[in-house]
Backbone bond lengths (Angstrom), bond angles and torsions (degrees), N, CA, C in turn:
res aa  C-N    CA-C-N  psi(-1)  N-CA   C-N-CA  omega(-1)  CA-C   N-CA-C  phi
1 X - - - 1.453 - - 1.512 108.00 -
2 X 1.443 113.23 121.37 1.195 117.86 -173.40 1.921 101.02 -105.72
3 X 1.515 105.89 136.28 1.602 98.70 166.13 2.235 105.54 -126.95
4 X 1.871 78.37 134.38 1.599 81.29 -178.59 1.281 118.56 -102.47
5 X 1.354 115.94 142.48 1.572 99.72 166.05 1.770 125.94 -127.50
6 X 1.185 137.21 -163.26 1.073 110.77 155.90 1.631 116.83 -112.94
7 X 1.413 101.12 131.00 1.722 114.28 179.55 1.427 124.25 -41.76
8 X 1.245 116.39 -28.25 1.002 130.63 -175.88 1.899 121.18 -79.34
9 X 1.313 96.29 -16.59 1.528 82.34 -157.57 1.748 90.62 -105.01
10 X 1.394 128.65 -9.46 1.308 152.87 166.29 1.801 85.37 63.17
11 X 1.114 119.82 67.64 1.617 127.16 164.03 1.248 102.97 -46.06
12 X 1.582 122.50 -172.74 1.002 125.57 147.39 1.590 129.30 -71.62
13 X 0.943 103.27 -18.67 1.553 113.87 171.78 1.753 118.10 -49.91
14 X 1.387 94.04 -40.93 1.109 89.68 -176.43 1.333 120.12 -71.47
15 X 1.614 140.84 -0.86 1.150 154.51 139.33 1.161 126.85 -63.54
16 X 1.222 123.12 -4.01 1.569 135.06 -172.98 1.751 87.43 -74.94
17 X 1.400 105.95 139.08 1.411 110.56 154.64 1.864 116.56 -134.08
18 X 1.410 118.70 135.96 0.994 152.21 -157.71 1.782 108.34 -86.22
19 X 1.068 129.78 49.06 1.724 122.08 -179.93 1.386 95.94 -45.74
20 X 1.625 103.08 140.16 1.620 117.16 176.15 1.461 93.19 -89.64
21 X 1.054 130.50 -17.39 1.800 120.60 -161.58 1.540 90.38 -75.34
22 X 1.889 121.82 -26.36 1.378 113.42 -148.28 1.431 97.07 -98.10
23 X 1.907 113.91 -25.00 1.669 106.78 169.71 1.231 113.12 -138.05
24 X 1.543 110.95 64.34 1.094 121.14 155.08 2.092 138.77 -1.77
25 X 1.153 108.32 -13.06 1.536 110.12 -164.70 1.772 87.82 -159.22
26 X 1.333 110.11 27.64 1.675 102.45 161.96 1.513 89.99 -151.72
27 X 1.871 93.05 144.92 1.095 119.56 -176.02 1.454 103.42 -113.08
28 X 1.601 126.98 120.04 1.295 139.07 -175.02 1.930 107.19 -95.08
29 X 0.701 125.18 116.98 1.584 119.74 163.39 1.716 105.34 -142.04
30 X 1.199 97.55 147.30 1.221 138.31 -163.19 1.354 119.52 -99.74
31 X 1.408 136.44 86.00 1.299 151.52 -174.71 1.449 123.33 -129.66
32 X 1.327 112.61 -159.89 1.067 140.44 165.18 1.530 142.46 -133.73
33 X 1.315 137.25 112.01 1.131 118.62 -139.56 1.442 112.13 -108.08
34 X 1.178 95.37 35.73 1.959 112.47 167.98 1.857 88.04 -112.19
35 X 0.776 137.39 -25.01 1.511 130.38 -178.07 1.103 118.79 -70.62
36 X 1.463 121.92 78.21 1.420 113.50 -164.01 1.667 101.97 -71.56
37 X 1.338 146.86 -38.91 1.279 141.61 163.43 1.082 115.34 -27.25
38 X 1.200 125.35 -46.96 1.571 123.07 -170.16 1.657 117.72 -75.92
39 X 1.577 101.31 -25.87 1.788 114.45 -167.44 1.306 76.82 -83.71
40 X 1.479 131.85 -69.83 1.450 114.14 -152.91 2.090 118.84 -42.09
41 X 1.559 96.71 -48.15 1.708 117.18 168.13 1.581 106.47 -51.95
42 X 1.550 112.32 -16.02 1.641 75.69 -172.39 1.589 109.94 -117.90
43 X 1.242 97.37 -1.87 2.040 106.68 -173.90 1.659 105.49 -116.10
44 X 1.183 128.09 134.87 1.385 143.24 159.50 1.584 100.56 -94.27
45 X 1.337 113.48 -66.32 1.617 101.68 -163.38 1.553 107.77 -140.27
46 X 1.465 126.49 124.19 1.171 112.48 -153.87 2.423 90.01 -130.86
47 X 0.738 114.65 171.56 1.298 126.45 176.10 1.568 118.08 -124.25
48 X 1.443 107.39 -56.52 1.795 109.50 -176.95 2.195 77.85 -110.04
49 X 1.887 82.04 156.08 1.322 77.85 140.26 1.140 116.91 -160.58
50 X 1.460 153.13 91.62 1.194 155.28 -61.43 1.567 92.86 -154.87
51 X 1.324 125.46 95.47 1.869 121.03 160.50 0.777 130.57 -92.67
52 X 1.542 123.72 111.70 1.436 125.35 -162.13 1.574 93.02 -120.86
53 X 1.555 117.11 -10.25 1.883 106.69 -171.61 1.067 104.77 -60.60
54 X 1.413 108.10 152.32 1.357 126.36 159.30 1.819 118.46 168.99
55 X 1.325 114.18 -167.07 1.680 99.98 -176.95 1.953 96.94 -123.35
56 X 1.247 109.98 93.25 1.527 122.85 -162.48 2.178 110.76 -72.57
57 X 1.355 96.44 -33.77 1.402 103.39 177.91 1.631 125.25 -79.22
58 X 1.269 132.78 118.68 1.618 143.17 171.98 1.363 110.70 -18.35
59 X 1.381 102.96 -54.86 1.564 104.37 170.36 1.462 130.71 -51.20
60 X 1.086 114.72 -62.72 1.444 120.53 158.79 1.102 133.44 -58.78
61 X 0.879 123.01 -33.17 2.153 111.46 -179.15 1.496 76.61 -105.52
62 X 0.930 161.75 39.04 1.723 150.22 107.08 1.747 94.02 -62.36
63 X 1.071 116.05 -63.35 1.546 92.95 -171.94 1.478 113.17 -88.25
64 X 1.212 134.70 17.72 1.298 132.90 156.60 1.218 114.71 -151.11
65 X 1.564 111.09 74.71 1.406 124.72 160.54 1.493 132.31 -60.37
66 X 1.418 128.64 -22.66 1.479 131.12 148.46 1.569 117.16 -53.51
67 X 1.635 109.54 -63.77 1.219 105.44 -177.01 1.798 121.49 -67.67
68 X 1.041 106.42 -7.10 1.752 116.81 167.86 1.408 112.50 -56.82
69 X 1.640 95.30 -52.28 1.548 112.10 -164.42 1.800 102.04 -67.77
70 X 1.325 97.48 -68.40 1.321 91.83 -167.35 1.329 125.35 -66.14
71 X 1.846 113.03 -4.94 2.078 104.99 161.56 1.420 92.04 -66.14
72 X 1.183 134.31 -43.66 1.562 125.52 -170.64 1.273 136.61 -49.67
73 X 1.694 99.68 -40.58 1.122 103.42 174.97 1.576 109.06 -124.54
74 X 0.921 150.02 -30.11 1.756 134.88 -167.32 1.984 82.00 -90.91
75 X 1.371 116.29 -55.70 1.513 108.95 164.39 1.211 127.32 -9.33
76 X 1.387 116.11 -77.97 1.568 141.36 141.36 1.168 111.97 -3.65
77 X 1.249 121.90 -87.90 1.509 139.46 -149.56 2.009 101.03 -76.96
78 X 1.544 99.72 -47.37 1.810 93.64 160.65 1.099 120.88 -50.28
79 X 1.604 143.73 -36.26 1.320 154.95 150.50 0.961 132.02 -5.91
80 X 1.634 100.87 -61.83 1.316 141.76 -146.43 1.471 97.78 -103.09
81 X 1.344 135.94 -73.84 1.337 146.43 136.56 1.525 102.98 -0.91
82 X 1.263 133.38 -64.24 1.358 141.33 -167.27 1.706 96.67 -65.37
83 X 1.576 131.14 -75.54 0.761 135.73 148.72 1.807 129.88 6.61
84 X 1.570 109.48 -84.80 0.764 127.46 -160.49 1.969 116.09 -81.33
85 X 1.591 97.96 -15.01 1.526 128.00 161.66 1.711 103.12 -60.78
86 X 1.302 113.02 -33.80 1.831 105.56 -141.23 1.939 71.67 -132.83
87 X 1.013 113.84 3.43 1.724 94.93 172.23 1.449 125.22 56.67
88 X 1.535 100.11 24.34 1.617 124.76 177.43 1.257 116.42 -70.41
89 X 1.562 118.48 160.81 1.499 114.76 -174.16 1.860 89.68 -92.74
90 X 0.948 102.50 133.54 2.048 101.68 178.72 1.740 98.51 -112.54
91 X 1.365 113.34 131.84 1.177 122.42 147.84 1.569 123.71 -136.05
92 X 1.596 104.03 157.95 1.532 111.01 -144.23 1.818 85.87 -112.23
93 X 1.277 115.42 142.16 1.373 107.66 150.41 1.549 115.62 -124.92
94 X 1.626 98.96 103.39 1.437 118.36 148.79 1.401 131.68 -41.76
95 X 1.673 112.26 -143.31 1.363 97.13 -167.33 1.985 84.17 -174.43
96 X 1.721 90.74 149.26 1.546 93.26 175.87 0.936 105.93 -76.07
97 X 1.717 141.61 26.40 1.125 129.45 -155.40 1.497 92.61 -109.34
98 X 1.645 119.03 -13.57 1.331 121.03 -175.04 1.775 115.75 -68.15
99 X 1.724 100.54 -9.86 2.363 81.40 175.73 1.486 70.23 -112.21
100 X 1.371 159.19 106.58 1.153 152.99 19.96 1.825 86.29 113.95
101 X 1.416 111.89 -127.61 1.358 105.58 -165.02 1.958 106.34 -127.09
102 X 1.786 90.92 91.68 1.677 99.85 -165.19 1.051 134.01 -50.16
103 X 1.032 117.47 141.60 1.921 109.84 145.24 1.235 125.91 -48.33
104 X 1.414 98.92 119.10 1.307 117.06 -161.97 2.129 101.71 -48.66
105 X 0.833 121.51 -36.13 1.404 150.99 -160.56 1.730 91.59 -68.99
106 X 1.280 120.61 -31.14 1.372 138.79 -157.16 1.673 104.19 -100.86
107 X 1.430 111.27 -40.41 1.605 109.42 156.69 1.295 139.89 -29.19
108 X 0.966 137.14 120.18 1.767 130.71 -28.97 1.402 99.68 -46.68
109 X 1.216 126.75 139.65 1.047 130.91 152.38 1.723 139.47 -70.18
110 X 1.129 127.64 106.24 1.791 126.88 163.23 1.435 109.21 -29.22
111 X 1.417 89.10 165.71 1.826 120.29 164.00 1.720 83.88 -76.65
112 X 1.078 154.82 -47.34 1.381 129.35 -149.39 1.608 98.43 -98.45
113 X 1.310 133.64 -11.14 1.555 113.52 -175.04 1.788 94.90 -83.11
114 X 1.817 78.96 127.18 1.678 99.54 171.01 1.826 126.67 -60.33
115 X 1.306 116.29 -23.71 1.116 123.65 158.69 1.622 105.87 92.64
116 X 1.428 106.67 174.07 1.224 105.04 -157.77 1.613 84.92 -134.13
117 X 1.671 97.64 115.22 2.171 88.77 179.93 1.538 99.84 -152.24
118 X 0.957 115.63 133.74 1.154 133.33 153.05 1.364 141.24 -54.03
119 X 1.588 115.22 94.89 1.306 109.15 -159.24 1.634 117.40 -70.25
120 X 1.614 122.16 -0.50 0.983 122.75 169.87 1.568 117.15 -159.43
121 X 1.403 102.27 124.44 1.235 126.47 -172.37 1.811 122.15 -175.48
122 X 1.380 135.77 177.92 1.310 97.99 174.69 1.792 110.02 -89.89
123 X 0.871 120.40 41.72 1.710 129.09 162.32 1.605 91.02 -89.05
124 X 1.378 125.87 -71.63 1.066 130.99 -145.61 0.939 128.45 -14.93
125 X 1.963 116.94 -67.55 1.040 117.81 -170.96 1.700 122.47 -75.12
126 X 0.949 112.22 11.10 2.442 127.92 147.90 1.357 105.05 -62.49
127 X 1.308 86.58 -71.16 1.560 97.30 -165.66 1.181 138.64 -41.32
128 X 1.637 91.03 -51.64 1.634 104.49 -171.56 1.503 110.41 -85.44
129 X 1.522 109.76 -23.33 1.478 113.82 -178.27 1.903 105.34 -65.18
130 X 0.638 103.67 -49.29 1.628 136.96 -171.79 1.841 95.32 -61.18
131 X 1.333 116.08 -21.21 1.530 113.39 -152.62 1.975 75.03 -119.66
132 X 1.557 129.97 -28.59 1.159 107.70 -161.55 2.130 89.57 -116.34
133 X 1.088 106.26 13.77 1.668 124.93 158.53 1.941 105.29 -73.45
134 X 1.084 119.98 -36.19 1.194 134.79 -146.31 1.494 88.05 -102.39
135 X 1.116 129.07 -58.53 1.634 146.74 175.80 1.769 114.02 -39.84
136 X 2.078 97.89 -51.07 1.452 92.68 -177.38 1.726 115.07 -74.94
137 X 1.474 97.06 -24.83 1.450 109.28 -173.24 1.955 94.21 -63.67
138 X 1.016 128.47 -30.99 1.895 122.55 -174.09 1.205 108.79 -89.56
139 X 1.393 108.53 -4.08 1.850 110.46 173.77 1.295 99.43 -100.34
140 X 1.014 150.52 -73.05 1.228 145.95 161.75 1.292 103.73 -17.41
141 X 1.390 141.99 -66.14 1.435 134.08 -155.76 1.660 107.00 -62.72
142 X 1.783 114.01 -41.00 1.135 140.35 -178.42 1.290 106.88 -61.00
143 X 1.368 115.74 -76.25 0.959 124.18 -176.49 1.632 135.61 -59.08
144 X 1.321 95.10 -57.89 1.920 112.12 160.69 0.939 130.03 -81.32
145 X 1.559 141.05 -8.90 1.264 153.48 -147.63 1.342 104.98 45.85
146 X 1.222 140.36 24.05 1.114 136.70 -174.63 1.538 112.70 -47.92
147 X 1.129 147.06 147.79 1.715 142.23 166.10 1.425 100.11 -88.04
148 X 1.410 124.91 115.72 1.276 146.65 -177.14 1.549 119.21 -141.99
149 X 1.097 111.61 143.54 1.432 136.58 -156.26 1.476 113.85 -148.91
150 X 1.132 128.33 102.16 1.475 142.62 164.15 1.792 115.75 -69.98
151 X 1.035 132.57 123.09 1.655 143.07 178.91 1.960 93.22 -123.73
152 X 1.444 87.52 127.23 1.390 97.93 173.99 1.705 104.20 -147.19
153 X 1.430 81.25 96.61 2.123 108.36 -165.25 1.751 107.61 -80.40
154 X 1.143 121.35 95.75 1.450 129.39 166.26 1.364 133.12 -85.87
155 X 1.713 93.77 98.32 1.557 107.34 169.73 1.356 105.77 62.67
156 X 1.738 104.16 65.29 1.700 107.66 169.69 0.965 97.46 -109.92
157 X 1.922 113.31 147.67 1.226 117.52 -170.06 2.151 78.54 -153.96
158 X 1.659 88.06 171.04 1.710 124.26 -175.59 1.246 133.85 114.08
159 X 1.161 114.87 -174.10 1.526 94.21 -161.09 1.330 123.52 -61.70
160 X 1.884 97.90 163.76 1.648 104.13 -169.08 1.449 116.74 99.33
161 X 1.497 112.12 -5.70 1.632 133.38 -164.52 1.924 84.98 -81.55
162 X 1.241 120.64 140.45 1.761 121.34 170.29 1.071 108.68 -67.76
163 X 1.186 143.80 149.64 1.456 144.71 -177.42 1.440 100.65 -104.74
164 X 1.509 129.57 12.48 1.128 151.30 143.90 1.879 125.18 -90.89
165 X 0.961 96.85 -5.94 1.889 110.58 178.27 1.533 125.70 -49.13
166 X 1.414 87.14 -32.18 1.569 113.10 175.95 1.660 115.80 75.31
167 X 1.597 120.25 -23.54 1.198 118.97 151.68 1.548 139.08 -17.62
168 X 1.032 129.71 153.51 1.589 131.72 -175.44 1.631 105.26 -56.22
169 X 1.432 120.48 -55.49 1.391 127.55 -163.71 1.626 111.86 -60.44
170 X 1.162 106.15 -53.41 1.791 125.95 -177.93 1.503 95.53 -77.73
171 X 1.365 117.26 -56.52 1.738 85.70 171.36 1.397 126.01 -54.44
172 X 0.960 125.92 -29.71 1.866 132.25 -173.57 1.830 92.63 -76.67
173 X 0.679 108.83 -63.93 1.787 125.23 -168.44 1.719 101.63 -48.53
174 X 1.870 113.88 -38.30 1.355 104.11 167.90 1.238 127.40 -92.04
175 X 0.932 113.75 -25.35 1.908 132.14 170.34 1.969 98.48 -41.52
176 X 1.690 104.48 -64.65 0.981 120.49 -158.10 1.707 110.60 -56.05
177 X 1.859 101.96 -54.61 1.434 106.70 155.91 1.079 119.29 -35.85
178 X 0.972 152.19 -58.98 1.629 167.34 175.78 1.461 118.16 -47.96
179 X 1.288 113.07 -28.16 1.287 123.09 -163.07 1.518 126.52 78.65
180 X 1.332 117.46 -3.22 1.245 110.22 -174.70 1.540 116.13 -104.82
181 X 1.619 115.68 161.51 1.652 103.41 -172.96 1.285 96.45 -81.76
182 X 1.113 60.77 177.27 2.149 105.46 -164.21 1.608 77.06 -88.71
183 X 1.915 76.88 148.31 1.659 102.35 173.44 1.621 86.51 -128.28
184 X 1.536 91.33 148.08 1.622 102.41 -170.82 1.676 93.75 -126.07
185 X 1.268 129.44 135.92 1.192 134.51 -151.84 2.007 100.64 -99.61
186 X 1.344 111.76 124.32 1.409 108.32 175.05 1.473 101.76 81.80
187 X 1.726 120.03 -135.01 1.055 120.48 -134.87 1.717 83.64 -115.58
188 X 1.048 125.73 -31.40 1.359 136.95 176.49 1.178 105.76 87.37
189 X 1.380 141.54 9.76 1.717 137.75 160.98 1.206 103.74 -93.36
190 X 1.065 116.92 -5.54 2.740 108.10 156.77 1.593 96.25 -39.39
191 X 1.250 96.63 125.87 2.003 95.12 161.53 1.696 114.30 -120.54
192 X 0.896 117.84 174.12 1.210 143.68 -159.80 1.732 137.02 -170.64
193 X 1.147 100.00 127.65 1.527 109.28 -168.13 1.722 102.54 -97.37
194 X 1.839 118.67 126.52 0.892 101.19 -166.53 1.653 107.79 -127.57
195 X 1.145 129.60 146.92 1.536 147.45 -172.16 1.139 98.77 -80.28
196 X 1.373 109.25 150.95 1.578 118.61 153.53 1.437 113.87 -125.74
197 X 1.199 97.56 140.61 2.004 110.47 -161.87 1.803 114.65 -44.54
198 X 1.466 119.27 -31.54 1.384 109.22 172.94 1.403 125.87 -60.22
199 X 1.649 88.04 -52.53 1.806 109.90 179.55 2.095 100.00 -60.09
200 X 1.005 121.81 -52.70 1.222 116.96 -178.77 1.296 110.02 -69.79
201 X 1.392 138.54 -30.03 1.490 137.83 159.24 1.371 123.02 -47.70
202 X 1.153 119.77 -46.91 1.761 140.31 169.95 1.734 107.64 -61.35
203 X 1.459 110.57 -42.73 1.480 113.73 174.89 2.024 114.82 -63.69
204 X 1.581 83.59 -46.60 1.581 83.74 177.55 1.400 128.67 -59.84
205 X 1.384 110.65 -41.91 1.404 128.04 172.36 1.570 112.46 -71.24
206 X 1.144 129.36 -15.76 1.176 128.06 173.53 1.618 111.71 -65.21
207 X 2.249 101.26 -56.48 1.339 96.96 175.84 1.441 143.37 -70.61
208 X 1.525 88.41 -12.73 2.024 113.31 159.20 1.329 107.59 -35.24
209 X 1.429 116.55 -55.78 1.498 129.53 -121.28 1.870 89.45 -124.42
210 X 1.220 120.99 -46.90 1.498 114.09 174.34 1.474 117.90 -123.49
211 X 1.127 102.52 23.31 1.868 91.46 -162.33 1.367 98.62 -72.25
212 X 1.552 123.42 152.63 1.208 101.25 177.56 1.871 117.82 -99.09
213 X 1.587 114.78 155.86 0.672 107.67 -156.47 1.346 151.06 -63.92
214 X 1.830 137.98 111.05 1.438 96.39 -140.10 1.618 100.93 130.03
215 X 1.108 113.02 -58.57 1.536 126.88 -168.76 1.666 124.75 -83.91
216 X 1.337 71.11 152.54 1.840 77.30 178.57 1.006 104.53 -109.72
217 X 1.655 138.00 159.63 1.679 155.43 -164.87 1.537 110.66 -153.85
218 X 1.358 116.07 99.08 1.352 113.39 160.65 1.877 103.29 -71.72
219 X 1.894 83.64 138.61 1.683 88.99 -177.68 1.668 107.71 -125.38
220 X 1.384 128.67 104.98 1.534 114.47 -174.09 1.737 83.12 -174.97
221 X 1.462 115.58 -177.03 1.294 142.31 150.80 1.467 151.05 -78.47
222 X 1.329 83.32 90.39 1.772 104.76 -178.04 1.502 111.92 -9.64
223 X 1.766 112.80 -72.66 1.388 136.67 -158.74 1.672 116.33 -115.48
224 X 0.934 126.72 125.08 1.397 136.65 17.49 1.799 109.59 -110.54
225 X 1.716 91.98 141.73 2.030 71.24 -179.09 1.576 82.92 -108.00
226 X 1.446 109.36 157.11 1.162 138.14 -129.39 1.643 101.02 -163.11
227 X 1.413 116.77 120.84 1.413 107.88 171.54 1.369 123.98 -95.15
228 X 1.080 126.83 -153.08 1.693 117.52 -164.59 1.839 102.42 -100.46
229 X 1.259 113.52 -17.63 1.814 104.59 167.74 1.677 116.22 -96.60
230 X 1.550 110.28 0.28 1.250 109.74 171.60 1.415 95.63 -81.11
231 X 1.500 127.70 -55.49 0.999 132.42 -167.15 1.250 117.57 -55.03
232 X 1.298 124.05 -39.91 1.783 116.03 167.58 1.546 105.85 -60.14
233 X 1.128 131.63 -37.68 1.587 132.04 -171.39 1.161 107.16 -58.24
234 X 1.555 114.96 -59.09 1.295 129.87 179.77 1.704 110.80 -60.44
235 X 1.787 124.81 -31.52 1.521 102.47 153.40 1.266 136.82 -63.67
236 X 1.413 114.33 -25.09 1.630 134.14 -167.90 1.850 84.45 -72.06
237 X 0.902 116.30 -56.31 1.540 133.85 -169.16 1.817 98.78 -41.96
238 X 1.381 118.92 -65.26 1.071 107.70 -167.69 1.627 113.03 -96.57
239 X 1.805 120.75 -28.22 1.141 107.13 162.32 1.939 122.86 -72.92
240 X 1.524 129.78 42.55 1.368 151.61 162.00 1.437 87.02 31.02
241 X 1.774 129.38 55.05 1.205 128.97 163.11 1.314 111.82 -137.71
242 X 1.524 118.33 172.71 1.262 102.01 -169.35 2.083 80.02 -101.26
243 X 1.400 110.86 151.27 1.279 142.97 167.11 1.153 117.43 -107.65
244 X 1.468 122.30 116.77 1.470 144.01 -164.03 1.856 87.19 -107.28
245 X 1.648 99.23 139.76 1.484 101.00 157.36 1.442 124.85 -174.49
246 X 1.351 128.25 126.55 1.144 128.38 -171.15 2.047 122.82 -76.61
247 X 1.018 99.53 149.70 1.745 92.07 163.61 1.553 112.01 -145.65
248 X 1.856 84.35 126.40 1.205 127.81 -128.04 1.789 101.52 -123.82
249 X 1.389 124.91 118.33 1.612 113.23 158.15 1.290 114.47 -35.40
250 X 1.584 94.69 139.78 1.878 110.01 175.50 1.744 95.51 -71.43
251 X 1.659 92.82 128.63 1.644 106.13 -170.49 1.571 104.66 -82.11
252 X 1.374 115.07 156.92 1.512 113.93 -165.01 1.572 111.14 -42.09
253 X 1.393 118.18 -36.85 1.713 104.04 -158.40 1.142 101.82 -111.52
254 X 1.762 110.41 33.31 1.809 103.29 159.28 1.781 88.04 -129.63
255 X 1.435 104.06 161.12 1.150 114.49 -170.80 1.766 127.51 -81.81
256 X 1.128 139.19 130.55 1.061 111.28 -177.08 1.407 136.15 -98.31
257 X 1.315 105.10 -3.56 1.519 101.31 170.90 1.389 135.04 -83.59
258 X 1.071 103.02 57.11 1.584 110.63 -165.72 1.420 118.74 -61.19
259 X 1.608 140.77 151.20 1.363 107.69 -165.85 1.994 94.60 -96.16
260 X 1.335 103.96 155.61 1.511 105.51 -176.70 1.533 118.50 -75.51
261 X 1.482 102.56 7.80 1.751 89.10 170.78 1.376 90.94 -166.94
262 X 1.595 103.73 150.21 1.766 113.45 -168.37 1.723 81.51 -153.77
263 X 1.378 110.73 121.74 1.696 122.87 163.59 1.347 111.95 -146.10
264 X 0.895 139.67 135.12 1.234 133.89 144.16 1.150 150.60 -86.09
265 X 1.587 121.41 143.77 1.430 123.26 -177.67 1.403 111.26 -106.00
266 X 1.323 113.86 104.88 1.347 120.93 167.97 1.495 123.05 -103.97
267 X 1.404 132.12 45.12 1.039 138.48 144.37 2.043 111.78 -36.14
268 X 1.301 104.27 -72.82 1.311 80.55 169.49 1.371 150.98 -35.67
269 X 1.517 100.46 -60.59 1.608 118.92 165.03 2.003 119.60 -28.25
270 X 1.722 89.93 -59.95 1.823 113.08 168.09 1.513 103.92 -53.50
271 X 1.034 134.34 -18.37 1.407 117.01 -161.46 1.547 108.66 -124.33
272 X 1.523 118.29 -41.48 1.362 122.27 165.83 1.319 109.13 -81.41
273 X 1.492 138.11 -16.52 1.268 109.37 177.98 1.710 108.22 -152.01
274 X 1.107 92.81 46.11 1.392 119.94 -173.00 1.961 112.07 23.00
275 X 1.399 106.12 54.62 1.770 115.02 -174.23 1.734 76.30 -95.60
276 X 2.076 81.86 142.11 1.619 86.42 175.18 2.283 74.85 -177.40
277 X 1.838 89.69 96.21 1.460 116.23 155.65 1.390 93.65 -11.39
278 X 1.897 119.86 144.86 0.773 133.52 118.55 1.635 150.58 -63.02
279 X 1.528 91.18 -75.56 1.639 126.31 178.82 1.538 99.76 -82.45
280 X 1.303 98.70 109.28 2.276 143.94 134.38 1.460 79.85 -19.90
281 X 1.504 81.70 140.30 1.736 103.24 165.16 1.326 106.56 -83.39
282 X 1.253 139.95 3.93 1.555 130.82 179.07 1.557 101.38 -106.64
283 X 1.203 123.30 -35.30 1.416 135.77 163.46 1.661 108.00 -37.25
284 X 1.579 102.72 -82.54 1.162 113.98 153.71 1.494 143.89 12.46
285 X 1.345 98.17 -72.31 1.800 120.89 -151.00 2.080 78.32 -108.15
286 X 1.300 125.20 -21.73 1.290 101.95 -173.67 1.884 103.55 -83.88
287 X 1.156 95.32 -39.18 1.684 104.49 175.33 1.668 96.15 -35.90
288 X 1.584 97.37 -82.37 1.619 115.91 -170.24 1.363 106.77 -41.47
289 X 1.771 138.92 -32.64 1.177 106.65 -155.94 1.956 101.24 -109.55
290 X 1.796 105.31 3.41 1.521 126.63 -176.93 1.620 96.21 -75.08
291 X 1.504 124.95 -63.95 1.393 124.99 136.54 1.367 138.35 14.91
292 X 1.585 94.53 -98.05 1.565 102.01 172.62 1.357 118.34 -57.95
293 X 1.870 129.24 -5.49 1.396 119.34 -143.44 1.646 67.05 -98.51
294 X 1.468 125.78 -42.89 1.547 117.82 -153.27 1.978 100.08 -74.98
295 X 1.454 119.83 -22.67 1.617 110.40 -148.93 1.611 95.83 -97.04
296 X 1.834 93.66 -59.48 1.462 112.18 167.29 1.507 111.85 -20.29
297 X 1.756 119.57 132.07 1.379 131.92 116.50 1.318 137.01 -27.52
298 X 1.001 113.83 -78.20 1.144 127.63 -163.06 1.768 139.79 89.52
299 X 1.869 86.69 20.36 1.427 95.63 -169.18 1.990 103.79 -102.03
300 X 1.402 113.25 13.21 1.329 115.44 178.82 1.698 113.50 -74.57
């Protein structure tokens, strides 16, 4: 198991260290996956090869919109190349961010609605990378027979999330540590349907392992979508405190066009690979916020 990152942005990842005594039969290396020199040096023979790099949080690919693009796409296409060299099954993980900001009519949205995105704005460079990630992966399948698999993961959250991520959940979760209210970005009626990391872990590995070939799989939770002032209510609700919170303009280095509704329809998923959510969003958010109360600061 190889994990990539990019060098440049010195994540936290790049501090992660790997004891061999603790995983004995996995090999960790540390790259970049625009470096095609380095992938060729580090793989002889590979079977899956699984792309999950990229820069997933508003905050960040707002401030590094080149390097967004290009894990997406030359990222991508090294992948794929790697892959399609060694006759590997390749799957890509995208992002619900690819139907952009729907038709309402389109709620929950399919694997087949084309989506509504904006090729320029500061979303863009997610989106579109993420939307032309998806593109090289159907040329390859088309073209090479390559075995390819699209994952398009909506609004997974729990522990292990950075309390630096800048996301909705970890911001609320550090505020709260802290004592201070929550700022809710815009108008606070955007909703959103949200995952929890097991149930979305089990989905991913499902489409690893059966997706069929070719296809794309939205993987997240249908029910309940929920906007961003229900969602503070609903924390106050289960952490038995009162929750203070402001709503607040989107601050320069988060983006503002967010689209006002993200759900998913996983009828497919249920039927080709029998994924079917466990964990309640109240279940959920108590895990995630029992968690964050012990790891969390609270200086976000």
């Amino acid at each position: 198991i190889v994990i990539f990152s990019r060098d440049e942005l010195k994540q936290s990842i790049m501090q992660l260290q790997y004891p061999k005594k603790k995983y004995p039969f996995i090999r960790f290396f540390l790259g970049d996956v625009r470096d095609r020199e380095r992938l060729s040096l580090a793989f002889k023979k590979v079977d899956y090869v699984i792309h999950a790099a990229g820069i997933a949080s508003p905050y960040y690919y707002r401030a590094y919109p080149l390097e967004t693009l290009e894990v997406a796409i030359t990222g991508t296409r090294q992948m794929l190349e790697l892959a399609e060299s060694n006759l590997a099954r390749f799957v890509f993980f995208s992002s619900s961010e690819i139907y952009g900001d729907p038709d309402p009519k389109h709620v929950p949205m399919a694997e087949s609605y084309r989506g509504n995105v904006s090729c320029q704005g500061p979303r863009a460079c997610y989106d579109e990378s993420k939307r032309v990630g998806e593109t090289l992966s159907y040329i390859y399948h088309t073209s090479f027979g390559t075995d390819t698999n699209t994952i398009r993961p909506f609004n997974v959250f729990g522990p292990g999330m950075q309390e630096t991520d800048y996301r909705v959940l970890p911001n609320f979760a550090s505020r709260i540590k802290g004592g201070l209210p929550l700022k809710v970005y815009g108008s606070g009626n955007q909703t959103r349907t949200f995952c929890y990391i097991t149930d979305a872990m089990v989905g991913f590995l499902l489409v690893i392992l059966k997706g069929v070939s070719g296809e794309a799989y939205n993987i997240g939770t249908p029910k309940p979508e929920i906007s961003m002032i229900d969602l503070v209510k609903k924390i106050e609700t289960l952490s038995s405190k009162c929750v203070q919170y402001n709503i607040v303009e989107y601050p320069d280095s988060y983006p503002a066009d967010e689209p006002n509704r993200r759900a998913p329809d996983i009828r497919k998923a249920r039927l080709q690979l029998d994924f079917n959510p466990q964990v309640g969003l109240d279940q959920g958010l108590k895990r995630f916020l029992d968690w964050a109360n012990k790891v969390y600061k609270g200086e976000q």
